[in-house]
FINU-211453 format. One line per 4 residues: number of its first residue (from 1); their letters; for each residue z, y, x of N, C-alpha, C, O. Coordinates in nm, 2 decimals, decimal comma, always signed. Example, Ala and Ser with C-alpha at 12.3 -4.5 7.8 and 13.67 -1.06 7.14 Angstrom:
# FINU-211453
1> AS> +0,78/-0,57/+1,32/+0,78/-0,45/+1,23/+0,78/-0,33/+1,32/+0,85/-0,33/+1,42; +0,71/-0,22/+1,28/+0,71/-0,11/+1,37/+0,79/+0,00/+1,29/+0,80/+0,11/+1,34
END
This chain:
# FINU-211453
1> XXXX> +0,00/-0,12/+0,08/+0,00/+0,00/+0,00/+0,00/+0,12/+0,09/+0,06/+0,11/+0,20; -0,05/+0,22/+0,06/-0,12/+0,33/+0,12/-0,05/+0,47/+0,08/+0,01/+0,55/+0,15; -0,06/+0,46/-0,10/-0,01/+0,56/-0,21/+0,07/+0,55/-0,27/+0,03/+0,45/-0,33; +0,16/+0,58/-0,31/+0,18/+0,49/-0,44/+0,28/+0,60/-0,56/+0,39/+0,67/-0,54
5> XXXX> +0,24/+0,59/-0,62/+0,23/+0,70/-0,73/+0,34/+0,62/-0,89/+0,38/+0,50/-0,89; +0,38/+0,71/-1,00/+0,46/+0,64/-1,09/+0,43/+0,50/-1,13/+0,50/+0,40/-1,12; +0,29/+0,49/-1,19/+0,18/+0,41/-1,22/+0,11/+0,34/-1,18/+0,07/+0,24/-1,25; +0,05/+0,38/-1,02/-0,05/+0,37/-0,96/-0,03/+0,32/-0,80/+0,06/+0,38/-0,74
9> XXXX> -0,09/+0,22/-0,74/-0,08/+0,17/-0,63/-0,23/+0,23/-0,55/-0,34/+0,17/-0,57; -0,23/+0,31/-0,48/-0,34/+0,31/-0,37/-0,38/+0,27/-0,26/-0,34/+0,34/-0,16; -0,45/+0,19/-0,24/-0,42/+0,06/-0,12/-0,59/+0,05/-0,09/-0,68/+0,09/-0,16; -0,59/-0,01/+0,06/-0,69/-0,06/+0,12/-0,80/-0,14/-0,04/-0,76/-0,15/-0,15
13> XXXX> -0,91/-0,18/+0,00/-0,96/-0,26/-0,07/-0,95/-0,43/-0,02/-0,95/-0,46/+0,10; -0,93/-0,49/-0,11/-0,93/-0,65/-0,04/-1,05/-0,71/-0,16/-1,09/-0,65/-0,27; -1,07/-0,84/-0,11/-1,16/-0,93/-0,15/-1,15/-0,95/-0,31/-1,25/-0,95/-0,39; -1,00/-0,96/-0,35/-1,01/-0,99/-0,52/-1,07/-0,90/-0,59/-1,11/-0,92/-0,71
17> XXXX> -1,09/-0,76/-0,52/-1,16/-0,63/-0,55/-1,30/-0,65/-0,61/-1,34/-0,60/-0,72; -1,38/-0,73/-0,54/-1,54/-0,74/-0,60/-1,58/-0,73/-0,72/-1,67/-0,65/-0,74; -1,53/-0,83/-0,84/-1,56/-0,84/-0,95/-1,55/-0,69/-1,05/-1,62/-0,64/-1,13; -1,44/-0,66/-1,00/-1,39/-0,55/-1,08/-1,47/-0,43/-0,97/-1,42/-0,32/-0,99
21> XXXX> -1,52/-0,43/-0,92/-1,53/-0,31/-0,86/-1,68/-0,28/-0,86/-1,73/-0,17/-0,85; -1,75/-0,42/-0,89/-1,90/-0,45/-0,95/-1,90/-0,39/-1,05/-1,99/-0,31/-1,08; -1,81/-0,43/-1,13/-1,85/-0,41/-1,29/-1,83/-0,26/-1,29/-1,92/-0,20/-1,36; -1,76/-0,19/-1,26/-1,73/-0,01/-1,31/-1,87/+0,03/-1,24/-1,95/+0,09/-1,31
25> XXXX> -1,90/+0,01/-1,12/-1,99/+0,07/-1,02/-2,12/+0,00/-1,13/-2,23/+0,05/-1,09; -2,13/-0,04/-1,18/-2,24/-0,10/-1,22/-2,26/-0,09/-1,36/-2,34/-0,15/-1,42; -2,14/+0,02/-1,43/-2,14/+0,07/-1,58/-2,26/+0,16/-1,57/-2,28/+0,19/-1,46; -2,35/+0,20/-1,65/-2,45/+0,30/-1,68/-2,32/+0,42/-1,67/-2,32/+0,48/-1,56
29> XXXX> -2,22/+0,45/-1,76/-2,13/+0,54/-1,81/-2,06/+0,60/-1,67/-2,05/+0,72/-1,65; -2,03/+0,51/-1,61/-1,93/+0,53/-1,50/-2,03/+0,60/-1,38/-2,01/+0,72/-1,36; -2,12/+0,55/-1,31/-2,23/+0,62/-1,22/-2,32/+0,71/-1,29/-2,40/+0,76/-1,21; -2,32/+0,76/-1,40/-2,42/+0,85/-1,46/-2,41/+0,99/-1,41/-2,51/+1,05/-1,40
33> XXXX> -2,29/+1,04/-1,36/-2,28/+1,18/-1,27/-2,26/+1,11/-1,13/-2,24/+1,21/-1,06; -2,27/+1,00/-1,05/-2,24/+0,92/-0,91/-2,33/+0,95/-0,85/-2,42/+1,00/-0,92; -2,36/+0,95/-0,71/-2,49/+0,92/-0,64/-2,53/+0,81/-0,59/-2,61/+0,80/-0,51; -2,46/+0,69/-0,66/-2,46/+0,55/-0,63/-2,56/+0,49/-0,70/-2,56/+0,54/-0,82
37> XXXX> -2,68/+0,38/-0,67/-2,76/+0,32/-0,69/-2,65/+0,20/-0,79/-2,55/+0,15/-0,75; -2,69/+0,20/-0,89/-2,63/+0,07/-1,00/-2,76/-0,01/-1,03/-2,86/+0,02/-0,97; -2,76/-0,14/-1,15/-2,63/-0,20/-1,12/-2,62/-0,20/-0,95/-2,72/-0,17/-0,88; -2,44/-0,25/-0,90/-2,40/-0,33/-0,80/-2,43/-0,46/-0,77/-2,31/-0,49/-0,77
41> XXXX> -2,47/-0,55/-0,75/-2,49/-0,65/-0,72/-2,31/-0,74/-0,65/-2,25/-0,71/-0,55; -2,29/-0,86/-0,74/-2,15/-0,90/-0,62/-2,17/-0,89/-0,47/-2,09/-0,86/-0,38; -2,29/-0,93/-0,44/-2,35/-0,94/-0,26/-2,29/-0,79/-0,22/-2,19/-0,76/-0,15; -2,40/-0,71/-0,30/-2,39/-0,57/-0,24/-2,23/-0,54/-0,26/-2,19/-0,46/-0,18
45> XXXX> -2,14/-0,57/-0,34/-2,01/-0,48/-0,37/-1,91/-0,58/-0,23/-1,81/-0,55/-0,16; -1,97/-0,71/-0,24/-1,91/-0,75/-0,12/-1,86/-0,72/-0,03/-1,75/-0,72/+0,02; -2,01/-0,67/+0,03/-2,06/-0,56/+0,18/-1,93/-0,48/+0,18/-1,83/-0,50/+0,24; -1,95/-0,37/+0,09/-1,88/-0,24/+0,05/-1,76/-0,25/+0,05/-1,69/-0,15/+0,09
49> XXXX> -1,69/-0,36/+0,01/-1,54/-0,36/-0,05/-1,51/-0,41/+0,15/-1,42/-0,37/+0,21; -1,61/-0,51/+0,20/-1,55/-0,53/+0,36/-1,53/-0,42/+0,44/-1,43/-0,41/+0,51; -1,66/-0,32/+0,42/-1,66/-0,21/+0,52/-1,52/-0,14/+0,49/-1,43/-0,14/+0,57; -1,50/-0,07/+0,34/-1,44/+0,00/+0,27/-1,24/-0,06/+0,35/-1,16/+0,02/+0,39
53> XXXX> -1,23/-0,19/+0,35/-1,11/-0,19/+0,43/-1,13/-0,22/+0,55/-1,03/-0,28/+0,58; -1,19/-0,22/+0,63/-1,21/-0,17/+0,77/-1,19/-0,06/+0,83/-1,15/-0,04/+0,94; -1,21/+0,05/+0,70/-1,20/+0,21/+0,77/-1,01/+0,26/+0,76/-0,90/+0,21/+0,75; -1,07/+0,35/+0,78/-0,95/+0,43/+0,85/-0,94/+0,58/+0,80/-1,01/+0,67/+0,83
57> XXXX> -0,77/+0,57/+0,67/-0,77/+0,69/+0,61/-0,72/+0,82/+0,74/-0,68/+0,93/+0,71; -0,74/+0,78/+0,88/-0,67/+0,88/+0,91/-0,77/+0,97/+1,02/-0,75/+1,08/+1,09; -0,85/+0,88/+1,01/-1,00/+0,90/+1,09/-1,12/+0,98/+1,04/-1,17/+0,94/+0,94; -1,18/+1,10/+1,10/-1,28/+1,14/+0,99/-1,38/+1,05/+0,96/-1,41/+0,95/+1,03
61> XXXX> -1,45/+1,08/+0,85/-1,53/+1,01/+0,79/-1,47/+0,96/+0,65/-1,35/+0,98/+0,63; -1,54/+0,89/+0,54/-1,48/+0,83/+0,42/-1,38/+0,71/+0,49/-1,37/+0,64/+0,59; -1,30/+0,75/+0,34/-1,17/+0,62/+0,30/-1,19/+0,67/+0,16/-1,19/+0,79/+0,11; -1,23/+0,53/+0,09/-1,23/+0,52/-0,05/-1,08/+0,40/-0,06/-1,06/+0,30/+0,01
65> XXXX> -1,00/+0,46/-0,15/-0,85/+0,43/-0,18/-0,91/+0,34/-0,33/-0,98/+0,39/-0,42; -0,87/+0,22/-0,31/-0,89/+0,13/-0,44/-0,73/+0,15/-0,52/-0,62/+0,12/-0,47; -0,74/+0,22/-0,65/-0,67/+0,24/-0,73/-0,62/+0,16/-0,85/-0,68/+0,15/-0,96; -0,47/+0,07/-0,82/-0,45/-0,04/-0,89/-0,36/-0,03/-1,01/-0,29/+0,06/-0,99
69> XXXX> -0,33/-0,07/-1,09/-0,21/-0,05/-1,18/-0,14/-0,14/-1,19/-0,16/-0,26/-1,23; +0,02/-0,06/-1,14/+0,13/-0,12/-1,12/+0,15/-0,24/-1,24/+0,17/-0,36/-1,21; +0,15/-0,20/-1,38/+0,20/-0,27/-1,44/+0,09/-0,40/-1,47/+0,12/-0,49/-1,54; -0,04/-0,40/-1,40/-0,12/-0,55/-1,45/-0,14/-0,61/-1,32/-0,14/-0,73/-1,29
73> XXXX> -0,15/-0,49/-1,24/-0,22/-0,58/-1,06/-0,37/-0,54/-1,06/-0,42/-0,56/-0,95; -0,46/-0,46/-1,19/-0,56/-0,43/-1,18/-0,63/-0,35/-1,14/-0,60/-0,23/-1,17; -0,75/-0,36/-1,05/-0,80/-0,21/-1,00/-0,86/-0,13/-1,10/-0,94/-0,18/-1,18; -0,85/-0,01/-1,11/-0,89/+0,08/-1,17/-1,02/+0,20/-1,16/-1,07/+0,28/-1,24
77> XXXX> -1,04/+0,18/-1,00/-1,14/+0,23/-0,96/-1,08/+0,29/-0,87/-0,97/+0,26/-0,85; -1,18/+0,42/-0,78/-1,11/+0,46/-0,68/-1,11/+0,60/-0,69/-1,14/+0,67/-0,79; -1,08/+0,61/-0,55/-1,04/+0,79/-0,53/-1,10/+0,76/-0,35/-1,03/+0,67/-0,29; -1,19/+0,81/-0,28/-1,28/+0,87/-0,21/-1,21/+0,98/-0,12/-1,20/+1,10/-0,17
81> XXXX> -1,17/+0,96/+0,00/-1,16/+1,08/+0,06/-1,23/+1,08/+0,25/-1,21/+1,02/+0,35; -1,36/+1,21/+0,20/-1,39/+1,21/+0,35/-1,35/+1,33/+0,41/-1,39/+1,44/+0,38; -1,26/+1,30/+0,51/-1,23/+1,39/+0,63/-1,33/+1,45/+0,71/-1,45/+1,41/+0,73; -1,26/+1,56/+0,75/-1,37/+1,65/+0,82/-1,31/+1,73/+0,97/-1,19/+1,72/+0,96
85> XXXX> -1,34/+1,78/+1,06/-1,28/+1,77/+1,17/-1,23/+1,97/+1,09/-1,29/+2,05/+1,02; -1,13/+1,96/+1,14/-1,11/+2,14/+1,12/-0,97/+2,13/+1,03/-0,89/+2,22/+1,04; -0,95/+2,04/+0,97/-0,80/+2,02/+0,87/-0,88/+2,04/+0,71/-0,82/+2,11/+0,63; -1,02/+2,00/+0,69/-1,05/+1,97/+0,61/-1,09/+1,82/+0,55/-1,11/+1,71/+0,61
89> XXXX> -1,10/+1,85/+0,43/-1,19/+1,69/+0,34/-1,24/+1,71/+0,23/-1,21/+1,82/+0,19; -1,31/+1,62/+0,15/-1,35/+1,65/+0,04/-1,33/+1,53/-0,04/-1,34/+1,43/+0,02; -1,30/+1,52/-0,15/-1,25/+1,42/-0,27/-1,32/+1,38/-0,41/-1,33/+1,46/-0,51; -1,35/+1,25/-0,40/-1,42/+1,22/-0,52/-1,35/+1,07/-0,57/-1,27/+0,98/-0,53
93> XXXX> -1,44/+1,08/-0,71/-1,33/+0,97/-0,79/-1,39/+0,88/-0,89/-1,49/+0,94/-0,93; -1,37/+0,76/-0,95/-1,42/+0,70/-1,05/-1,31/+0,60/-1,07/-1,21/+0,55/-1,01; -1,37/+0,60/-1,21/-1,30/+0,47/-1,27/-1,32/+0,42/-1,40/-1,36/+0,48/-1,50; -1,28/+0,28/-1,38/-1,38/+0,22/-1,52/-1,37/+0,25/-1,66/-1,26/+0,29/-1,70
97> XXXX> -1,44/+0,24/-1,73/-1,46/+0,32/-1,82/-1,36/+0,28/-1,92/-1,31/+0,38/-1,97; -1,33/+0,23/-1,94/-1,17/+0,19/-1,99/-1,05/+0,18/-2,00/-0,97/+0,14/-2,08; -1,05/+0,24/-1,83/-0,94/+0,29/-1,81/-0,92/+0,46/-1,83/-0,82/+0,50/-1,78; -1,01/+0,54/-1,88/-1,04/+0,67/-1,85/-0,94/+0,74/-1,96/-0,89/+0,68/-2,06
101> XXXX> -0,92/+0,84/-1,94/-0,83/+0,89/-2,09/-0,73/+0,87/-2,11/-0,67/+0,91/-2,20; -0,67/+0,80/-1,97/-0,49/+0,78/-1,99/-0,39/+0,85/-1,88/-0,28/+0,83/-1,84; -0,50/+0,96/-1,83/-0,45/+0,98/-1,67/-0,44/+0,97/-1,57/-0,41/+1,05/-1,49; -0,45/+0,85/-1,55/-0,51/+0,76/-1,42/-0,58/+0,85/-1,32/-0,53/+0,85/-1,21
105> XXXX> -0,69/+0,91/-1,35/-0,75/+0,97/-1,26/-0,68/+1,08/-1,18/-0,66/+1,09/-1,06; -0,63/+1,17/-1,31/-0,50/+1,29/-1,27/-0,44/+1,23/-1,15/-0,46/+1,24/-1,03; -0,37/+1,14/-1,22/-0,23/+1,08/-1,09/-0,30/+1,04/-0,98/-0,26/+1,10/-0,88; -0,40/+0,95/-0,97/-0,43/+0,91/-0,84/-0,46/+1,04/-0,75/-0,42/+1,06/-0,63
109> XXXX> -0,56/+1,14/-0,83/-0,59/+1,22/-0,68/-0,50/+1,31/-0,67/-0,50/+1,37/-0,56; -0,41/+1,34/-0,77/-0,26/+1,40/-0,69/-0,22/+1,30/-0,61/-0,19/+1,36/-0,51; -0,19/+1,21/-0,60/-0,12/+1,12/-0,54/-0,22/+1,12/-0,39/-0,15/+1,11/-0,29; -0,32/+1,13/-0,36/-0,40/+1,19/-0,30/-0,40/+1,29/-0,20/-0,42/+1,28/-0,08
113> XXXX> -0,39/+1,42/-0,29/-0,35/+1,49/-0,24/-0,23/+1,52/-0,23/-0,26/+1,63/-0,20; -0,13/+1,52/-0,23/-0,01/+1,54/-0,19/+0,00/+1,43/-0,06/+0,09/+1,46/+0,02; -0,07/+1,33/-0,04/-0,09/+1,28/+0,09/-0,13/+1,39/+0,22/-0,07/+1,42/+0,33; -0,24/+1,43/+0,15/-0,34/+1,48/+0,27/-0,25/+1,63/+0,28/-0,24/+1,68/+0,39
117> XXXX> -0,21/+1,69/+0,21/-0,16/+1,82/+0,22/-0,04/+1,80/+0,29/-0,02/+1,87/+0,39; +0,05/+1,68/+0,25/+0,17/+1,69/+0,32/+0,16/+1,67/+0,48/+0,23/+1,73/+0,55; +0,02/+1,54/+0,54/-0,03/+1,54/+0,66/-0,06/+1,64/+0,69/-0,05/+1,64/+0,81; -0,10/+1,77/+0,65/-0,09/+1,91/+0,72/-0,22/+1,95/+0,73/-0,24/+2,01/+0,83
121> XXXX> -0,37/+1,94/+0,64/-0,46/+1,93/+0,56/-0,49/+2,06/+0,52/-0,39/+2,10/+0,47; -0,59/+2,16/+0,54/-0,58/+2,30/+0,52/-0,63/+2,30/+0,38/-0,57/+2,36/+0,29; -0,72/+2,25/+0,36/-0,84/+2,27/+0,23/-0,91/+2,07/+0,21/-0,94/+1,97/+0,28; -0,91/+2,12/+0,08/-0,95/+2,00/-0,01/-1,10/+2,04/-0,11/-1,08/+2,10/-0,21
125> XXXX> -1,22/+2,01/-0,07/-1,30/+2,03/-0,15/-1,33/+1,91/-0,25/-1,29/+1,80/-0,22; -1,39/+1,93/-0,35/-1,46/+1,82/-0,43/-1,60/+1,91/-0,51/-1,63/+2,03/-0,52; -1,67/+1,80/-0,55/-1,81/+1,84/-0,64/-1,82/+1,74/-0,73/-1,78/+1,62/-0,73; -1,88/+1,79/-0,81/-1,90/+1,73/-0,96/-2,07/+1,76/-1,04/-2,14/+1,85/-1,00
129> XXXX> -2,10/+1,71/-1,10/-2,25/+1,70/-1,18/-2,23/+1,85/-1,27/-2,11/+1,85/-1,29; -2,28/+1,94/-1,30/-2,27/+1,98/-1,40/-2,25/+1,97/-1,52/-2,25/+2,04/-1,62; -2,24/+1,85/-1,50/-2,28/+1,77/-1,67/-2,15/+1,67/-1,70/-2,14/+1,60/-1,79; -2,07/+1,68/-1,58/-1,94/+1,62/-1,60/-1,83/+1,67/-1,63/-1,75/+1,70/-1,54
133> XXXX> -1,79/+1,70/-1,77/-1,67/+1,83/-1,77/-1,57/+1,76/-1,78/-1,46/+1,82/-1,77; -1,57/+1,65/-1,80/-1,44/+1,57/-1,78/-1,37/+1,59/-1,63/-1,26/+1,56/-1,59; -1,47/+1,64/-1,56/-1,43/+1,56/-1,44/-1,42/+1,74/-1,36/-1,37/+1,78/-1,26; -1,46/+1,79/-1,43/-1,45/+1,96/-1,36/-1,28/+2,00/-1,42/-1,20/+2,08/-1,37
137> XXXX> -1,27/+1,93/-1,54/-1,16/+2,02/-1,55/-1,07/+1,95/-1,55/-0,97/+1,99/-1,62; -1,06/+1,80/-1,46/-0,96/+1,71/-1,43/-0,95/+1,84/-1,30/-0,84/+1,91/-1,31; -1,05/+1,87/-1,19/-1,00/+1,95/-1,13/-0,93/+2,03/-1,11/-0,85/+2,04/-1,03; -0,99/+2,14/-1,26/-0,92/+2,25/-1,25/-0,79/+2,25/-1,28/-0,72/+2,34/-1,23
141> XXXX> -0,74/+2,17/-1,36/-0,63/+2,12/-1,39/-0,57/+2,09/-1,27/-0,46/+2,14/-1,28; -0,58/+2,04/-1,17/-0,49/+2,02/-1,08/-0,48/+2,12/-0,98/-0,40/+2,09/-0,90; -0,58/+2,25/-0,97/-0,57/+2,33/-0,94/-0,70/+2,39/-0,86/-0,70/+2,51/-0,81; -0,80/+2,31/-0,84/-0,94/+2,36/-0,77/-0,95/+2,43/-0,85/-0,93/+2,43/-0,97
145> XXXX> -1,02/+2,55/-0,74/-1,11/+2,66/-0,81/-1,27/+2,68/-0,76/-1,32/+2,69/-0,64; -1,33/+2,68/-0,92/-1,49/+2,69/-0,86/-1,52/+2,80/-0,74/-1,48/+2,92/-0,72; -1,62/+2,72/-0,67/-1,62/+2,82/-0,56/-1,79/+2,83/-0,54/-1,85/+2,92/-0,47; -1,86/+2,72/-0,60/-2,02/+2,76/-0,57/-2,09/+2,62/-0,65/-2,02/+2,52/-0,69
149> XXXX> -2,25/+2,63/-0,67/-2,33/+2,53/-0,73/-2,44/+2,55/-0,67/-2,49/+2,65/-0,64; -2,49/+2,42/-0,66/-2,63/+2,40/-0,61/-2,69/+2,29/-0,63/-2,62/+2,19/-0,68; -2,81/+2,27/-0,59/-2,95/+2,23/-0,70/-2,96/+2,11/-0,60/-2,95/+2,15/-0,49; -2,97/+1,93/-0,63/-2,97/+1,85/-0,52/-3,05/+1,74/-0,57/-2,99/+1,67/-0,64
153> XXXX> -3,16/+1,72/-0,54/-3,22/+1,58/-0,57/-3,14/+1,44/-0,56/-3,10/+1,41/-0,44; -3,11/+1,38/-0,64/-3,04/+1,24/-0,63/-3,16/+1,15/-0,63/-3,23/+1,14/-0,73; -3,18/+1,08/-0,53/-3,30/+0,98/-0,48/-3,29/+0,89/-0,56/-3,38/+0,88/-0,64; -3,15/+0,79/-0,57/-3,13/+0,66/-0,66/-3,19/+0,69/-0,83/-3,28/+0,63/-0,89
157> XXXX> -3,11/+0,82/-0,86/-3,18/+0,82/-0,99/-3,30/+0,90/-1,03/-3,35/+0,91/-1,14; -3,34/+0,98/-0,91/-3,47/+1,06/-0,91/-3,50/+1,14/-1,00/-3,60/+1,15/-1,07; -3,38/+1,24/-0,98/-3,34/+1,30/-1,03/-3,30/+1,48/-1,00/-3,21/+1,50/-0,92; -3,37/+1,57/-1,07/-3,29/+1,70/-0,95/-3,17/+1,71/-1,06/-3,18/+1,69/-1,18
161> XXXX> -3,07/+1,74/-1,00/-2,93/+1,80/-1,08/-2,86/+1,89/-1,00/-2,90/+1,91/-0,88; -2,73/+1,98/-1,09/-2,71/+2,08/-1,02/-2,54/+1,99/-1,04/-2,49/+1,92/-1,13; -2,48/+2,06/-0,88/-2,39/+2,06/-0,85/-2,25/+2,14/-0,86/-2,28/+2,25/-0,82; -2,10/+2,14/-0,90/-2,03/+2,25/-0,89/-1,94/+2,23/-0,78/-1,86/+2,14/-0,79
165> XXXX> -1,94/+2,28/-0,71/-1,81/+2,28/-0,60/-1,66/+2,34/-0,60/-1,64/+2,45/-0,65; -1,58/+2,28/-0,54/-1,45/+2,28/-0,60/-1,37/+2,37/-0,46/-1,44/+2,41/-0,37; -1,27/+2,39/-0,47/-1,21/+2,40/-0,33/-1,07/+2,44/-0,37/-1,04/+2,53/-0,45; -0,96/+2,35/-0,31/-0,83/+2,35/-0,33/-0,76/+2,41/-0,18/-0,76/+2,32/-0,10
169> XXXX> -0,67/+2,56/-0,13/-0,64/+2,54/-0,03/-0,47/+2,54/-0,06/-0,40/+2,59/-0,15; -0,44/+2,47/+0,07/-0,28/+2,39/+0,05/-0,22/+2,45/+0,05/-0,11/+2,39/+0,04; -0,21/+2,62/+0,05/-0,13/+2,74/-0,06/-0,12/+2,74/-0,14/-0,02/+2,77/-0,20; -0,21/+2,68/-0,18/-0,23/+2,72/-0,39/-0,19/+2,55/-0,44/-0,19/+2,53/-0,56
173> XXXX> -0,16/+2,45/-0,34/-0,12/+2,32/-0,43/+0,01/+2,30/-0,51/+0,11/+2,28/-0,44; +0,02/+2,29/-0,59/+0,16/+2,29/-0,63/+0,25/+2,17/-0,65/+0,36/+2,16/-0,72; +0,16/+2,06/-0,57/+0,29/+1,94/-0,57/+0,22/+1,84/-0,71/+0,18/+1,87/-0,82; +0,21/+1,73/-0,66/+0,16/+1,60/-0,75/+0,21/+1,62/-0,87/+0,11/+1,60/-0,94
177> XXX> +0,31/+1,64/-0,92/+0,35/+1,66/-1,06/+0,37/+1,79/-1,15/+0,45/+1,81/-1,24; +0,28/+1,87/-1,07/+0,25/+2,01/-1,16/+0,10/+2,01/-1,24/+0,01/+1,93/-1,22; +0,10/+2,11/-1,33/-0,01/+2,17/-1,40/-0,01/+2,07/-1,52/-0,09/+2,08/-1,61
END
């Protein structure tokens, strides 16, 4: 365990991960604002879920945090965070569609960030679809503020869409269980 939050266990990914981690990543619903190629394939989530606990949350580059719930043992989807050299990162998130609507997401990327800010973390960015308002004002709600948008071709779904950009700096966080 990695995180660990009221609800929520944030932990490496391991092997029982696949099934479940296929099926969200390979929802129409769930990747429709993602830049991820669906369906997943078990082969292909295999790969992913190996590399994925290989890395290293403390290293730049991604660490995707497989997000579990305490009370079943089930993964929930994850929370994405890539470091950046300067005391920055940026944060992204999913989860299965069934799980959506109960807070889960809230908790995890506070739980998240109150990691990365307490490691001494200057700024936290994230981005979102424009067309995801669930997921912009999960942000704002935790306290990002829009800071800019732009226009990006997504190759998998060949697609141009526009982007909103987020930016949280660790002045303005007010602790995992605010807002």
């Amino acid at each position: 365990m990695l995180i660990d939050t009221e609800r929520l266990r944030l932990r490496r990914f391991q092997p029982a991960d696949i099934p479940a981690f296929a099926a969200y990543r390979s929802d129409p619903e769930v990747a429709r604002y993602q830049e991820w190629d669906f369906p997943l394939s078990l082969e292909s989530a295999g790969r992913l879920v190996r590399r994925y606990a290989r890395s290293d949350p403390a290293r730049p580059g991604w660490f995707p945090y497989a997000v579990e719930l305490k009370a079943d043992g089930c993964l929930l989807g994850d929370v994405a965070v890539h470091r950046q050299p300067g005391g920055e990162a940026e944060v992204g998130f999913s989860l299965a569609r069934e799980r959506q609507g109960h807070g889960y997401a809230t908790e995890a990327v506070r739980g998240v960030l109150a990691d990365l800010f307490g490691g001494g973390l200057r700024t936290v960015w994230a981005e979102c679809d424009v067309r995801n308002q669930r997921s912009a004002r999960l942000l704002e709600r935790i306290g990002f503020e829009f800071v800019s948008q732009r226009t990006v071709f997504v190759r998998g779904k060949r697609e141009w869409t526009e982007l909103r950009m987020f930016s949280l700096p660790a002045e303005k966080w007010n602790g995992p269980g605010e807002g």
